[in-house]
Residue frames as a rotation matrix with the C-alpha (Angstrom) as fourth column:
UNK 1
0.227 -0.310 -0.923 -5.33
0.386 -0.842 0.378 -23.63
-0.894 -0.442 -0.071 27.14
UNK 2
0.985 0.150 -0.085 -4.55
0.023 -0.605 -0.796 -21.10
-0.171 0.782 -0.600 24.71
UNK 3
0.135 -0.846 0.517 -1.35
0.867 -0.151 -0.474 -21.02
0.479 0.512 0.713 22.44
UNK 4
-0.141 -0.431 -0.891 1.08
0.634 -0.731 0.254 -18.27
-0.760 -0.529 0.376 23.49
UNK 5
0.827 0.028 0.561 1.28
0.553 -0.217 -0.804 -15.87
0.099 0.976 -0.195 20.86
UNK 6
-0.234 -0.969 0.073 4.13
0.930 -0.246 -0.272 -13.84
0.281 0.004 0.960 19.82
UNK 7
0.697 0.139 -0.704 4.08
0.155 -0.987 -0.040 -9.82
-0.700 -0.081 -0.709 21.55
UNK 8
0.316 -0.597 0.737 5.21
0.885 -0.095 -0.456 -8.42
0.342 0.797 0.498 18.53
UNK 9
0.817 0.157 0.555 5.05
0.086 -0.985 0.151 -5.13
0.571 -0.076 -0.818 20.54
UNK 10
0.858 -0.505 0.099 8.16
0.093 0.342 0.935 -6.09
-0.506 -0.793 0.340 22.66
UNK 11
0.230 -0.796 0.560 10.29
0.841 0.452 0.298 -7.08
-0.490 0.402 0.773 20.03
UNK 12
-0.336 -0.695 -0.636 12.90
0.172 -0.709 0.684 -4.55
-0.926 0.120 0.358 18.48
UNK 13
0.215 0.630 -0.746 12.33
-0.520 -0.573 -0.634 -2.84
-0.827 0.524 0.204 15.27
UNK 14
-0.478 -0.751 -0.456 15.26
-0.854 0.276 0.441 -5.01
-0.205 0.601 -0.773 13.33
UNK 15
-0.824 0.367 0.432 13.54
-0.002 0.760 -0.650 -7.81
-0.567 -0.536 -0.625 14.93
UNK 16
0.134 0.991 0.024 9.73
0.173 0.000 -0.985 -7.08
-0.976 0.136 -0.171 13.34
UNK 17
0.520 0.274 -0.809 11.08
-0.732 -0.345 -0.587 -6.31
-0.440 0.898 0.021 10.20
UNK 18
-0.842 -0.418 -0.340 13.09
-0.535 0.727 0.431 -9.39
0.067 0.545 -0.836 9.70
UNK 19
-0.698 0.564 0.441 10.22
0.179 0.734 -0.655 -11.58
-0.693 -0.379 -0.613 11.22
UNK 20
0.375 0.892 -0.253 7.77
0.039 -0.288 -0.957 -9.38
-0.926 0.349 -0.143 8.59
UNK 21
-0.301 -0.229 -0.926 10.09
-0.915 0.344 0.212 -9.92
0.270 0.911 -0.312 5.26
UNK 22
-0.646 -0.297 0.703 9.56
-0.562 0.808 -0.174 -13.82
-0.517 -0.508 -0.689 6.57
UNK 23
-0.397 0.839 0.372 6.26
0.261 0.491 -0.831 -14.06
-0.880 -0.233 -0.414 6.68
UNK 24
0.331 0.419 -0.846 5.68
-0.667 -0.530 -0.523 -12.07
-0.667 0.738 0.104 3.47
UNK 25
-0.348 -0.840 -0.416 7.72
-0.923 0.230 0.308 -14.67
-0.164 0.491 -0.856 2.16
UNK 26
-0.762 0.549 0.343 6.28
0.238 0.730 -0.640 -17.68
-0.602 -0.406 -0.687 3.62
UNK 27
0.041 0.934 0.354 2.82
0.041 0.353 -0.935 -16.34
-0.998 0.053 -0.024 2.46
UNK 28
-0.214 -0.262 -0.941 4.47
-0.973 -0.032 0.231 -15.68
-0.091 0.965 -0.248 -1.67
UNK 29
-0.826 -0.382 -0.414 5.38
-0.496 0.841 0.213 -19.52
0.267 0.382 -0.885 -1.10
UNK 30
-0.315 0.877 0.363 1.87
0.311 0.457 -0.833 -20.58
-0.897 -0.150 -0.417 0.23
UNK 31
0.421 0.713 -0.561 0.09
-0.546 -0.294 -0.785 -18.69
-0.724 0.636 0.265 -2.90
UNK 32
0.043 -0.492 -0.869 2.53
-0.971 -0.225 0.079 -20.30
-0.234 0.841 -0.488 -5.10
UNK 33
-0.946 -0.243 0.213 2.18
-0.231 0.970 0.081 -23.87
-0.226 0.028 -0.974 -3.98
UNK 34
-0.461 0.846 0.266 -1.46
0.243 0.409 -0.880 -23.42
-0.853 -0.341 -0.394 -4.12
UNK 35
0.129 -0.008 -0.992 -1.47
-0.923 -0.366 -0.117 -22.61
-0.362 0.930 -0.055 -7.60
UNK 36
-0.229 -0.630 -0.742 1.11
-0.902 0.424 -0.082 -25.21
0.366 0.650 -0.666 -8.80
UNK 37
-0.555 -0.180 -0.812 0.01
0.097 0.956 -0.279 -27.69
0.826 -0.233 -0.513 -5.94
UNK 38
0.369 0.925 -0.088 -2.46
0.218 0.006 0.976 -28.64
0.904 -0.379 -0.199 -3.09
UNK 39
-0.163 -0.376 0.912 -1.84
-0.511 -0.759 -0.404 -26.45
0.844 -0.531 -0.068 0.08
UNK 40
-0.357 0.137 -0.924 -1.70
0.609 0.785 -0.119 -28.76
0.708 -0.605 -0.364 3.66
UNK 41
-0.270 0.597 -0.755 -2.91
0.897 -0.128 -0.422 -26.39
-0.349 -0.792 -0.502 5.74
UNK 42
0.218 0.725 0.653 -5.64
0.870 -0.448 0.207 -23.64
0.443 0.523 -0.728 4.35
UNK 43
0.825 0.489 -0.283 -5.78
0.561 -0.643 0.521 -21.79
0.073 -0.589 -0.805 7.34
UNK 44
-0.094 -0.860 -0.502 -2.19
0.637 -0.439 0.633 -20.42
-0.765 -0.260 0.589 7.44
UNK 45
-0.518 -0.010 0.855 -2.89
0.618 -0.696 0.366 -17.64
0.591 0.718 0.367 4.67
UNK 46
0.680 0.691 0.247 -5.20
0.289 -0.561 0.776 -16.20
0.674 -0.456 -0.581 7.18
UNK 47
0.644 -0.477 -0.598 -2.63
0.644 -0.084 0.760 -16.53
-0.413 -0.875 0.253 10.19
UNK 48
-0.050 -0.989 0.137 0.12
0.989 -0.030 0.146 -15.39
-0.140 0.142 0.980 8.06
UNK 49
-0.210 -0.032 0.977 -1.73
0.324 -0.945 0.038 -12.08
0.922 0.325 0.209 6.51
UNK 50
0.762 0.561 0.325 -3.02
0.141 -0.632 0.762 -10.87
0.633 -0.534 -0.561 10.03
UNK 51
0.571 -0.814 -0.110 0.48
0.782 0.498 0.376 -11.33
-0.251 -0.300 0.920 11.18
UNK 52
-0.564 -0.512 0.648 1.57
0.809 -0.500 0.310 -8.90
0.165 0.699 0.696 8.75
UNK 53
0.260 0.788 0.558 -1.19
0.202 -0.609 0.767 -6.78
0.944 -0.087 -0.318 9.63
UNK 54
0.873 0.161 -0.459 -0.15
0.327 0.504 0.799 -7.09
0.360 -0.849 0.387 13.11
UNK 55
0.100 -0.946 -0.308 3.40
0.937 -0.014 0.350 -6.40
-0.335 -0.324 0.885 12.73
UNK 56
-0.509 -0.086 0.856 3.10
0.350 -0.930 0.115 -3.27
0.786 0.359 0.503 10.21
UNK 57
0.397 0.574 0.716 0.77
0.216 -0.817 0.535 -1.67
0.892 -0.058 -0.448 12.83
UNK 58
0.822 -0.191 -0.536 2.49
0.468 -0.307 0.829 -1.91
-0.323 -0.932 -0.163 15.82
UNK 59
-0.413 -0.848 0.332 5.87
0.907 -0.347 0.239 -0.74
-0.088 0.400 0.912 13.30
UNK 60
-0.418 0.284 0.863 3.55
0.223 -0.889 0.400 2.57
0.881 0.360 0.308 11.88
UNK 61
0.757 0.641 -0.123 2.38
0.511 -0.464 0.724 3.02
0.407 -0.611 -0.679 15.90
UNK 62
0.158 -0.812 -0.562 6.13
0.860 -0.166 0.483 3.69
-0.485 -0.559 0.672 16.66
UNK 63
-0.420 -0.251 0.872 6.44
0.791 -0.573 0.215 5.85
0.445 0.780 0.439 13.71
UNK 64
0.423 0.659 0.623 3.52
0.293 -0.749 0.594 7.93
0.858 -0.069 -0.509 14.84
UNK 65
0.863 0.313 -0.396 4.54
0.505 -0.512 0.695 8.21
0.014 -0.800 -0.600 18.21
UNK 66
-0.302 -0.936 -0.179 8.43
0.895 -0.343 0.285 9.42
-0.328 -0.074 0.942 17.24
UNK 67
-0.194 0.189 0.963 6.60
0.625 -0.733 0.270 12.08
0.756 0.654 0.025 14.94
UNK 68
0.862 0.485 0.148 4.74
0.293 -0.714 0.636 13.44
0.414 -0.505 -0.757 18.24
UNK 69
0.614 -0.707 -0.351 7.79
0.699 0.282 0.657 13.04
-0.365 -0.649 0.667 20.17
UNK 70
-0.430 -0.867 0.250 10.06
0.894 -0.371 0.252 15.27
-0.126 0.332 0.935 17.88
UNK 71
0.198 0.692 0.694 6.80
0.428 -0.698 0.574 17.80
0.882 0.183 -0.434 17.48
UNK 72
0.958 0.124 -0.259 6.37
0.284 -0.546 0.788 18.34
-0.044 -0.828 -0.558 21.28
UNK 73
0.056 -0.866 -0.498 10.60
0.567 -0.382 0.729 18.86
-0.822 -0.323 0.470 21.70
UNK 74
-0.463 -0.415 0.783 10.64
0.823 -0.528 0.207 21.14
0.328 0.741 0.586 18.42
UNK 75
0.517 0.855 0.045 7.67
0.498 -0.343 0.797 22.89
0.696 -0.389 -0.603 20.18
UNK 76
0.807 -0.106 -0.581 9.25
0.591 0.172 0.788 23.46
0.016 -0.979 0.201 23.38
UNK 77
-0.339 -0.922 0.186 12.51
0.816 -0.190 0.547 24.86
-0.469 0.337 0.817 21.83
């Protein structure tokens, strides 16, 4: 069976942006061990950046949709 993954779209904004300073973190300290030292698992740079990719878009779909949101009620008014 497939791994759960995480709905990032659920989770509060405070939430995605702590969980996305993490991972930005996390992947600094992967690039840095893999410089200075050999890296046990490759594949986490991939997991970690689409993560981040992942979280910023579902953060900039909220954005967009407050912009319409305050358009249509300035509209309306």
């Amino acid at each position: 069976m497939a791994k759960k993954k995480e709905n990032y779209k659920e989770m509060a904004d405070d939430e995605l942006n702590k969980k996305l300073e993490e991972l930005v973190k996390g992947l600094f300290n992967l690039r840095f061990r893999k410089v200075t030292d050999v890296v046990e698992n490759p594949a986490q740079f991939k997991k970690d950046r689409r993560n981040i990719a992942r979280i910023k878009t579902v953060l900039r779909e909220r954005e967009l949709k407050a912009k319409v949101k305050t358009k249509v009620e300035a509209g309306k008014k």
